[in-house]
C-alpha positions in Angstrom: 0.0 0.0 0.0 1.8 3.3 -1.1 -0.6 5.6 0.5 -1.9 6.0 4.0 -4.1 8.8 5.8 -3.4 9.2 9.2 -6.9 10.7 10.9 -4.4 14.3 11.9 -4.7 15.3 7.9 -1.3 13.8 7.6 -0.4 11.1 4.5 2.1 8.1 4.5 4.1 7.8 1.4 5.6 4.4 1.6 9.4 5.2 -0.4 10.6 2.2 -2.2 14.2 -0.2 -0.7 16.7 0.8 -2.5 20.3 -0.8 -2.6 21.6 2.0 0.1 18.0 1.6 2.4 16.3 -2.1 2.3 13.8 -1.4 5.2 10.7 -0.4 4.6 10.3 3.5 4.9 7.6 6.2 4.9 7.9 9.8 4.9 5.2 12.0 6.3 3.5 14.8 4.9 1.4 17.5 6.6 -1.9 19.2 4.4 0.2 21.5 2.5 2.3 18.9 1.2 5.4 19.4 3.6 7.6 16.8 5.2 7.2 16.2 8.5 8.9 13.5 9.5 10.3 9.9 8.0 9.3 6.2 9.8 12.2 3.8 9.2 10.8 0.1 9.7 12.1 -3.6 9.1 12.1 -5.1 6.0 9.9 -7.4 7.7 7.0 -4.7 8.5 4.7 -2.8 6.6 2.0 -0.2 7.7 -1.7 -1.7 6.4 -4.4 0.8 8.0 -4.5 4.0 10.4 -7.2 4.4 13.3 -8.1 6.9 15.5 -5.2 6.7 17.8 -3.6 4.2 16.5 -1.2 2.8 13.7 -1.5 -1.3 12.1 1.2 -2.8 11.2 1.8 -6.3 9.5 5.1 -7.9 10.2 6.2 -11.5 9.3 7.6 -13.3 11.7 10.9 -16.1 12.2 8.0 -18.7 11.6 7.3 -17.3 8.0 3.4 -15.8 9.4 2.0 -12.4 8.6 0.5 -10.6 11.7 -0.6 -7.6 12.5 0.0 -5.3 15.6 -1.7 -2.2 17.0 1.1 0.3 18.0 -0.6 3.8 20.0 0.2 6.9 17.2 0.0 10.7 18.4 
């Protein structure tokens, strides 16, 4: 998924690995299309869905299964 809204206004861009940066990574962009911030995650971990207060996250796991955590977002 290469877009996610967060519920602040604030968008997900999922960058693709590169050579130089294999994990998975995100930047963040405000309304007005300005970078706030960037998520550096696993290789292993992608970010599926958004919630109120919350961000889901699907990571495989050392026995080869896909699941998804909750983690609390600001």
């Amino acid at each position: 998924m290469p877009l996610v809204a967060l519920p602040n206004g604030h968008l997900l861009i999922a960058r693709p690995p590169s050579a130089d940066h294999p994990e998975t990574r995100y930047d963040v962009v405000d309304r007005r299309g300005q970078l706030v911030t960037q998520l550096t995650m696993p290789s292993t971990e992608r970010i599926v869905g958004s919630g109120r207060n919350s961000i889901y996250v699907a990571a495989i796991g050392d026995d080869g299964l896909e699941r998804v955590r909750r983690h609390p977002w600001p």
